[in-house]
Backbone as numpy.savetxt, mean C-alpha at the origin, in Angstrom:
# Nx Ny Nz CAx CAy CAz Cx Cy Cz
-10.45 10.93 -14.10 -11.07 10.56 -12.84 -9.98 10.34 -11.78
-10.49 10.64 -10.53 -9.08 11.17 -9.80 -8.01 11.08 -9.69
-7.72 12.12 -10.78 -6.65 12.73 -10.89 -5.95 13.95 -9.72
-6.84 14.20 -9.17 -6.27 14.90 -7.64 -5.85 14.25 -7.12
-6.76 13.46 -6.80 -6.04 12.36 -5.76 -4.70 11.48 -6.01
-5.02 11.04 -7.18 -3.71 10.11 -7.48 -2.11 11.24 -7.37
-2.65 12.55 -7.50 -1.71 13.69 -7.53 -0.96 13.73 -5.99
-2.17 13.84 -4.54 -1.80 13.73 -3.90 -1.01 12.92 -3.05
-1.62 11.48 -3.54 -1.05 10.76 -3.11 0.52 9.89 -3.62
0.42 10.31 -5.07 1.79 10.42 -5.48 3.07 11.40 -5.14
2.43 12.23 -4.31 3.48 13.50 -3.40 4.32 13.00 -2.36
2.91 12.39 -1.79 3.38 11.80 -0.51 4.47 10.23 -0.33
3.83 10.29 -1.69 5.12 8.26 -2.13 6.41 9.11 -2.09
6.32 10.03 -3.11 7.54 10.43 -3.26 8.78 11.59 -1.85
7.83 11.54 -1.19 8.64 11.90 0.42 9.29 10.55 0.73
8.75 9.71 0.67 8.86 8.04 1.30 9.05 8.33 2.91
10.03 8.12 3.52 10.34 7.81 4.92 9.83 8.97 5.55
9.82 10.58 4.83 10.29 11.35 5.37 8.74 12.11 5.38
7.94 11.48 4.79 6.71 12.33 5.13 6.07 12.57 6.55
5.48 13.48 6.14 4.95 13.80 7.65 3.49 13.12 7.84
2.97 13.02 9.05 1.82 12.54 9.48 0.83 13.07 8.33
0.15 12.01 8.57 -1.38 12.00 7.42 -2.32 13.64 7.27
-2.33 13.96 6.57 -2.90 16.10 6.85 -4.45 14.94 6.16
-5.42 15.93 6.60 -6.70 15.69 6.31 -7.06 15.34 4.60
-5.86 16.32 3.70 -6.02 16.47 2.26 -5.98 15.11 1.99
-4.76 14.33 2.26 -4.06 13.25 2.53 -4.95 11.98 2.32
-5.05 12.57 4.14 -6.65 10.92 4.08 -7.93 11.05 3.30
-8.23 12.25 2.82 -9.76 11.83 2.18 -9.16 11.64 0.73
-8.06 11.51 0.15 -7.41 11.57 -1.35 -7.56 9.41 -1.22
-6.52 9.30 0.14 -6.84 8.08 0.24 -7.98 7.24 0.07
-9.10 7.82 1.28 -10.25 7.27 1.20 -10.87 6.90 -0.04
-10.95 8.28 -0.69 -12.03 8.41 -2.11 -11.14 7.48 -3.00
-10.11 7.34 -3.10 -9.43 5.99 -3.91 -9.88 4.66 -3.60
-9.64 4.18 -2.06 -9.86 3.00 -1.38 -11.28 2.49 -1.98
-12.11 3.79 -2.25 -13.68 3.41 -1.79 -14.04 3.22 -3.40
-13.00 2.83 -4.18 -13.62 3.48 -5.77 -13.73 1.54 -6.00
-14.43 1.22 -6.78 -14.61 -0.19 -6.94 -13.59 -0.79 -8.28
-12.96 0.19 -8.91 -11.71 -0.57 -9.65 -10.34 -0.32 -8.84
-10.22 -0.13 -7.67 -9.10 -0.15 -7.01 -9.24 -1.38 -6.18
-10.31 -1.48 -5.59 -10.38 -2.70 -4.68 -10.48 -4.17 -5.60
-10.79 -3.40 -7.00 -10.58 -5.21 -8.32 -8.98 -4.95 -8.05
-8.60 -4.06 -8.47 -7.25 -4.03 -8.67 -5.92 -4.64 -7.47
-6.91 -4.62 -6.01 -6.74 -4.64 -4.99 -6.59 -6.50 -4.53
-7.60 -6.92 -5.08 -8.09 -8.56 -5.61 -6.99 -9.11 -5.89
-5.84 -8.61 -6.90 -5.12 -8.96 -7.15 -3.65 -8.51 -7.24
-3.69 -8.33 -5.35 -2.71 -7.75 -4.98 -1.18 -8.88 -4.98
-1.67 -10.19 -5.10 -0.61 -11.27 -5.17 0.20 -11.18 -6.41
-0.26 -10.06 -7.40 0.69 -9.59 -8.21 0.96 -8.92 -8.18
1.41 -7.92 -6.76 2.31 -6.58 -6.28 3.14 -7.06 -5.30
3.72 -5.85 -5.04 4.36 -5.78 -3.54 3.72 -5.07 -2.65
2.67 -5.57 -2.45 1.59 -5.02 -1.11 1.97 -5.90 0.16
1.77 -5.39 1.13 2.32 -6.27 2.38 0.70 -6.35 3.05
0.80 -7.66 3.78 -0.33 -7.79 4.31 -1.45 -7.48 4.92
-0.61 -6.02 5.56 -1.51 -5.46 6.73 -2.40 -3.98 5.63
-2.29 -3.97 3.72 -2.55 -2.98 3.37 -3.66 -2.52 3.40
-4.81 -3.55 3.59 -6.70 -3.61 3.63 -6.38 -2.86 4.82
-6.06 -3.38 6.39 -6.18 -2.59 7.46 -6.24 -1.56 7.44
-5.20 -1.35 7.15 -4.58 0.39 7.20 -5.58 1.33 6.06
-5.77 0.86 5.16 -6.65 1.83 3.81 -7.68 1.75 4.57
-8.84 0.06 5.46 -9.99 0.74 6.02 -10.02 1.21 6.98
-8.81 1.96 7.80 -8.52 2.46 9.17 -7.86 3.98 8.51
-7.99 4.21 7.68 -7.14 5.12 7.20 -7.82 6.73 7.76
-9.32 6.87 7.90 -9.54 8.11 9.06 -9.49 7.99 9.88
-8.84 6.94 10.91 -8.79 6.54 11.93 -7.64 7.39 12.56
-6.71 6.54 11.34 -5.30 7.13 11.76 -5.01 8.27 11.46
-5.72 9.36 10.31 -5.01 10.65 10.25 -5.84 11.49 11.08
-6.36 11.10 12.47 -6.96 11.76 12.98 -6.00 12.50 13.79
-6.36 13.79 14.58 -5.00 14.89 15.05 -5.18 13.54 16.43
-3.51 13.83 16.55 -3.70 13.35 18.13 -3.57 11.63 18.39
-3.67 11.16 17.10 -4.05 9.72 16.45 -2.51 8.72 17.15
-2.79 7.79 17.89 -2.00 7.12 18.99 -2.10 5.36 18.76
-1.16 5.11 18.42 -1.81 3.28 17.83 -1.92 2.81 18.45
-3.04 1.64 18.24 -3.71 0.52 18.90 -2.65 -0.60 19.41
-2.74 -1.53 19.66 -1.95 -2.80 19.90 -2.00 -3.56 18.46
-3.47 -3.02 18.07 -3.49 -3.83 16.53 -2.50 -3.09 15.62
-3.30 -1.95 15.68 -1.94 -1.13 14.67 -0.55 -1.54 14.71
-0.15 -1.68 16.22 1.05 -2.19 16.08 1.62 -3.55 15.43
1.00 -4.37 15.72 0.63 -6.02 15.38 1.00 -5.65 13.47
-0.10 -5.15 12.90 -0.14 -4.69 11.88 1.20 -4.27 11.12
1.41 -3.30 11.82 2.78 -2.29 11.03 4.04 -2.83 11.22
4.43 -4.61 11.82 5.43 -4.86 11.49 5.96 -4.59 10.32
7.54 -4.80 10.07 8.35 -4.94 8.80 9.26 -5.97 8.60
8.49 -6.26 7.16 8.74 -7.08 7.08 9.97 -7.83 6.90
10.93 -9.04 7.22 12.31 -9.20 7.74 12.34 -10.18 6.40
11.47 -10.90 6.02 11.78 -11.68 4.70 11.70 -10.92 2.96
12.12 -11.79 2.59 11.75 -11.45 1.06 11.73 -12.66 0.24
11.14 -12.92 -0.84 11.44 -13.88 -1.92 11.43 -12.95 -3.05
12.62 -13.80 -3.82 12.73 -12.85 -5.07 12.31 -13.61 -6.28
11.93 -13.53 -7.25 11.82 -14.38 -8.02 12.46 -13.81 -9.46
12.84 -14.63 -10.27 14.02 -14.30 -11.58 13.16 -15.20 -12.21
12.25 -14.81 -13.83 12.18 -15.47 -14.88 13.08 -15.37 -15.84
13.32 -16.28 -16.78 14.20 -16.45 -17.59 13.75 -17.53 -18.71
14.42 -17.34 -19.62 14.31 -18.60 -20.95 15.45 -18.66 -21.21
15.51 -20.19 -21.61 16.61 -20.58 -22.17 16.44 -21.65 -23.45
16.48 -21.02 -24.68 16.22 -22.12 -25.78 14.71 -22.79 -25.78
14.67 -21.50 -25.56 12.26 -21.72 -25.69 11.94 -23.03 -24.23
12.98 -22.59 -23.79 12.28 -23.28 -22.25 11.96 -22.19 -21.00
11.08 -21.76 -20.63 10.70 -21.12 -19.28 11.36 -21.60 -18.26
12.38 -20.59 -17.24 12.57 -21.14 -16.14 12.16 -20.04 -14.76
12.22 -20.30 -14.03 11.51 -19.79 -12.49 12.48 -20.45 -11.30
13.58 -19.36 -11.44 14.48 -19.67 -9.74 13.80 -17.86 -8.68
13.36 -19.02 -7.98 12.94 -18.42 -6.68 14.23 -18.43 -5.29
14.46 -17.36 -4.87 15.08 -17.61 -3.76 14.81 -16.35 -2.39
């Protein structure tokens, strides 16, 4: 089960910076993922990824934006900051004790 899609859209990860604007194939590979109901569980529990905040926007704006001609909003912009922080977090044991340095 989509396996196209996950095809396509694994093309486009793997351009990273360098891809080009959203092609129609693109956004409906997106969409039909977004819209599937074990992505959005999966989605639930995005506080165990590295998803950045603005990722709901953008997936339910996502024919918005690969439209030809497609020019961002003030929100979009608002949205598509980058992000300047990070926290890292390091688990570890030591002698059957759990530890958690965050920095």
């Amino acid at each position: 089960m989509f396996q196209k899609e996950k095809a396509i859209v694994l093309r486009v990860q793997e351009m990273g910076e360098e891809s080009e604007p959203l092609t129609e194939e693109v956004s409906r590979a997106i969409q039909s993922l977004w819209s599937d109901p074990g992505v959005k569980k999966a989605y639930e529990m995005r506080s165990e990824y590295q998803l950045t905040d603005s990722a709901k926007y953008f997936l339910d704006s996502c024919a918005r934006v690969s439209e030809p001609g497609y020019r961002p909003t003030e929100q979009d912009i608002l949205y598509s900051r980058v992000a300047t922080t990070g926290v890292v977090e390091v688990k570890f044991k030591i002698k059957e004790l759990d530890f958690r340095y965050v920095h």
